[in-house]
LOBA-766623 format. One record per residue (C-alpha): residue number from 1; x negated, y negated, z. Coordinates in nm, 2 decimals. Each point is the difference from the previous one (the first is absolute). Example, Ala and Ser with C-alpha at 12.3 -4.5 7.8 and 13.67 -1.06 7.14 Angstrom:
<zases>
{zase 1; {-1.23; 0.45; 0.78}},
{zase 2; {-0.14; -0.34; -0.07}},
</zases>
This chain:
<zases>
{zase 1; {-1.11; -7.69; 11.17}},
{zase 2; {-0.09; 0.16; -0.28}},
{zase 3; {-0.32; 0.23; -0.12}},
{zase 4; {-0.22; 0.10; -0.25}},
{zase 5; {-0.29; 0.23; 0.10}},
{zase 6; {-0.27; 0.10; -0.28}},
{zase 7; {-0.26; 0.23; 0.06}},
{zase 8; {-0.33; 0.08; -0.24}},
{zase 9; {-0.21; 0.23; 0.16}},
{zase 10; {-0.34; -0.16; -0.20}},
{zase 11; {-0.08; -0.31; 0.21}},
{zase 12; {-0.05; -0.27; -0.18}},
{zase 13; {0.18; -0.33; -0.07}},
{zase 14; {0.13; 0.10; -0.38}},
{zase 15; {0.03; 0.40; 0.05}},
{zase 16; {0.32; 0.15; -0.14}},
{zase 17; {0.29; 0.06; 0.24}},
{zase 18; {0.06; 0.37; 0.07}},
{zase 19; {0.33; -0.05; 0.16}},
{zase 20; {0.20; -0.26; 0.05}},
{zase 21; {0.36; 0.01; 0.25}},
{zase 22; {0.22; -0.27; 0.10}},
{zase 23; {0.22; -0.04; 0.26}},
{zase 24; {0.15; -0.19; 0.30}},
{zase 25; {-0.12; -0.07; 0.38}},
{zase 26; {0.23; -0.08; 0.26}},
{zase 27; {-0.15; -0.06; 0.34}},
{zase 28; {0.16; -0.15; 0.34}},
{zase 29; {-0.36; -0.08; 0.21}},
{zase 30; {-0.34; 0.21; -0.04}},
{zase 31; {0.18; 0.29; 0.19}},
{zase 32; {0.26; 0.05; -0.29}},
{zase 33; {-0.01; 0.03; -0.33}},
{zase 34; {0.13; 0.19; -0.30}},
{zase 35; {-0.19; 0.03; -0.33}},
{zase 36; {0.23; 0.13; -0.25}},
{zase 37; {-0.18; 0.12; -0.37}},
{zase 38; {0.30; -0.02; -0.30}},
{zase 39; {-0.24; 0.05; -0.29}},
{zase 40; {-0.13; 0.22; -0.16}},
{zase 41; {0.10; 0.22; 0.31}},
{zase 42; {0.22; -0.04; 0.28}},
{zase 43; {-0.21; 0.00; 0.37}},
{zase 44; {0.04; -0.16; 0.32}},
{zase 45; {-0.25; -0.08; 0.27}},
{zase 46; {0.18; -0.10; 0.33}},
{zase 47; {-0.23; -0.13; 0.30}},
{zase 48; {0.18; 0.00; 0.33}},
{zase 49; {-0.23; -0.13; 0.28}},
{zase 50; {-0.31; 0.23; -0.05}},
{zase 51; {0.23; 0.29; -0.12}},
{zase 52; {0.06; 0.02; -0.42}},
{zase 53; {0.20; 0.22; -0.23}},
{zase 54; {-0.13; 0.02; -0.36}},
{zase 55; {0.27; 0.18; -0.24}},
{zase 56; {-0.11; 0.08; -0.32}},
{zase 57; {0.30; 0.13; -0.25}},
{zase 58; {-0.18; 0.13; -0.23}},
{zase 59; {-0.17; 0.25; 0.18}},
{zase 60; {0.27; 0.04; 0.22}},
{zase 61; {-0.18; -0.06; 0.33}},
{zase 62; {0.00; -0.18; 0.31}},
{zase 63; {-0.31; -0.08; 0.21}},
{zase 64; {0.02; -0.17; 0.33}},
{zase 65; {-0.31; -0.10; 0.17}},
{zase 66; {-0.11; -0.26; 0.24}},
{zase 67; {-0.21; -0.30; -0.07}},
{zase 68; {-0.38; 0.01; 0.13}},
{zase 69; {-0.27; -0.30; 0.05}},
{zase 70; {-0.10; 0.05; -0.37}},
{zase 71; {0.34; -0.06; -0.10}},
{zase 72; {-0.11; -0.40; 0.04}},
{zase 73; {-0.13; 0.07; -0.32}},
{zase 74; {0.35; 0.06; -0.20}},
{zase 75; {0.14; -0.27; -0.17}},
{zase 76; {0.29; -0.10; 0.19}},
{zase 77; {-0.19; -0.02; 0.34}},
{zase 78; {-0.23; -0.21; -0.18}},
{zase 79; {0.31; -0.23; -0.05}},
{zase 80; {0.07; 0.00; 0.35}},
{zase 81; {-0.37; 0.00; 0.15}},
{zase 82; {-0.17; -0.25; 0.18}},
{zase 83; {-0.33; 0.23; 0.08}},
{zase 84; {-0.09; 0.00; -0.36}},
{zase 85; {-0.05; -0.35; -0.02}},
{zase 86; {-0.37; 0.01; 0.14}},
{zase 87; {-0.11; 0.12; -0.27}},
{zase 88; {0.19; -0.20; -0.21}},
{zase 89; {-0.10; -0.32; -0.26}},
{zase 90; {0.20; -0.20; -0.15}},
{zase 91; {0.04; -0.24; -0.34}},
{zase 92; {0.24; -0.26; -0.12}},
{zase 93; {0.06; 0.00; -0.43}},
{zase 94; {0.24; -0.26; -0.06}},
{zase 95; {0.35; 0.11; 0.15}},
{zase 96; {-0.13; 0.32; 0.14}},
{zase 97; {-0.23; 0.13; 0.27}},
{zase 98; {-0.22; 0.31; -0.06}},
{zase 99; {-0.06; 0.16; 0.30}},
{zase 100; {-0.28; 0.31; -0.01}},
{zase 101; {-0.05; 0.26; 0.26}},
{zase 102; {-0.31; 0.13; -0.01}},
{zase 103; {-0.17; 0.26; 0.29}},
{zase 104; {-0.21; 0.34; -0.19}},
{zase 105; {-0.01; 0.16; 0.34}},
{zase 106; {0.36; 0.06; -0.01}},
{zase 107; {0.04; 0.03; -0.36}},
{zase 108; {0.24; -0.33; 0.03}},
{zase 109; {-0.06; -0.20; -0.39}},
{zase 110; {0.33; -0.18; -0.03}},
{zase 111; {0.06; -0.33; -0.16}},
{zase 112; {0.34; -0.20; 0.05}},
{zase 113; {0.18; -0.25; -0.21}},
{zase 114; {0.22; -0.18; 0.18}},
{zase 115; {0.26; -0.28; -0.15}},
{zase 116; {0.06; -0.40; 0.12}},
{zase 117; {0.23; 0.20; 0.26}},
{zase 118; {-0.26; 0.24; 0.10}},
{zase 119; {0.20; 0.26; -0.08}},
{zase 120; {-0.22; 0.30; -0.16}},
{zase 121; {0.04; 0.03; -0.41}},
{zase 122; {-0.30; 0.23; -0.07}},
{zase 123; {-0.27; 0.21; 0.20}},
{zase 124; {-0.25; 0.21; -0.14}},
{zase 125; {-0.14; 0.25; 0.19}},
{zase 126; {-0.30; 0.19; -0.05}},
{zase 127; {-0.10; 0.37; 0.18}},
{zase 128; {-0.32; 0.23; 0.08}},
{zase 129; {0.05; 0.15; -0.33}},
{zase 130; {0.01; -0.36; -0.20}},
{zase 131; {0.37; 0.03; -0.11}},
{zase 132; {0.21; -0.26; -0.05}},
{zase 133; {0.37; -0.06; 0.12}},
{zase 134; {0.13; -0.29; -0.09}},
{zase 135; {0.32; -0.12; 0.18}},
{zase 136; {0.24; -0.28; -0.18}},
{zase 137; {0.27; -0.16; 0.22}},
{zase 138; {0.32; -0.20; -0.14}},
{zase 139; {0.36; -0.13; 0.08}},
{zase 140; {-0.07; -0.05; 0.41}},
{zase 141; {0.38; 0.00; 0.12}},
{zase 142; {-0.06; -0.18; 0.40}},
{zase 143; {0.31; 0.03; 0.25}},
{zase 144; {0.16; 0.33; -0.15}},
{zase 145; {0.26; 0.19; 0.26}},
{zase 146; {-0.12; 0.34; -0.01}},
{zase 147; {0.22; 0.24; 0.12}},
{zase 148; {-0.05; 0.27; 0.23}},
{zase 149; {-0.04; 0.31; -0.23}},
{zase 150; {-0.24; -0.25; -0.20}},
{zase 151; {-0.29; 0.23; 0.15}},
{zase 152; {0.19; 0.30; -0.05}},
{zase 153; {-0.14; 0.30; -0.23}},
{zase 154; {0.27; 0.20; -0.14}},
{zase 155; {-0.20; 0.36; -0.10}},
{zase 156; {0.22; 0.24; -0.18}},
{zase 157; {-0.02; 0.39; 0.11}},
{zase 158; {-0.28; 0.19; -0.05}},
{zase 159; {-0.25; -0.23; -0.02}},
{zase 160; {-0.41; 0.14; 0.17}},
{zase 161; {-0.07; -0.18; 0.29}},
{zase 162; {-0.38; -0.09; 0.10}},
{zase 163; {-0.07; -0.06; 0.37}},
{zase 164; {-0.35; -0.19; -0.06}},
{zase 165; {-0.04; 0.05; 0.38}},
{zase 166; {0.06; 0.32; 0.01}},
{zase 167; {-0.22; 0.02; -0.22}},
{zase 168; {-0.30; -0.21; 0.18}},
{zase 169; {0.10; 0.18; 0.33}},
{zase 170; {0.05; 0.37; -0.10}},
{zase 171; {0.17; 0.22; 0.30}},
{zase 172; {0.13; -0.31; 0.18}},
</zases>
């Protein structure tokens, strides 16, 4: 499938966008997935189980991390995520559903639109600080052969590596 991610870091429903990427996701299960940026900049997010790599070209670094309990908050567990739904409401409008996620005590303030197929096309989602990202998905491909090096991150020499448990666990 493809993406569009907008971001505008003043809240409200007609703020400017202060960046806007677009990309590609390819996922297997919820323990697999690739998020691949083209535009403006190329990036890759790769989520293996509860390990991820997140390469950023333009910087030239690599960070690898794993995923915590808040990660439930990230958009593509929210895909997956059946835990969420407690706190969930939901709306039909005519051929969609609008499905709104809504618990302050986690900072969780996300609102789904899903299509006849109930296949997401757009989720807002709103954090602590009241900025908006704004996620726009298109051109669903089902039943795709994806190939073993799919999931593969080719990093050319040279490129700064950032252990973020390392980092979280100095002197281990």
């Amino acid at each position: 499938m493809e993406f569009i991610q907008q971001v505008s870091s003043e809240g409200g429903k007609n703020s400017p966008i202060d960046v806007e990427e677009s990309g590609e996701i390819l996922f297997k299960n919820d323990q697999k997935l690739k998020w691949t940026y083209l535009k403006p900049d190329y990036k890759v997010f790769l989520l293996e189980g509860n390990q991820y790599r997140f390469y950023d070209e333009d910087n030239e670094q690599l960070t690898i991390g794993k995923i915590k309990d808040w990660s439930r908050q990230w958009i593509w567990q929210l895909l997956f995520s059946d835990d969420v739904f407690r706190y969930a409401s939901s709306k039909d409008e005519g051929s969609k559903k609008i499905v709104r996620i809504l618990n302050k005590k986690d900072s969780l303030d996300i609102e789904i639109t899903v299509d006849s197929d109930f296949l997401p096309t757009r989720m807002v989602q709103v954090d602590a600080s009241d900025a908006r990202m704004i996620y726009i998905f298109k051109n669903y491909r089902q039943n795709v052969v994806i190939t073993d090096d799919a999931f593969q991150l080719k990093i050319p020499p040279g490129v700064d590596v950032v252990n973020e448990e390392e980092n979280e666990n100095p002197g281990k």
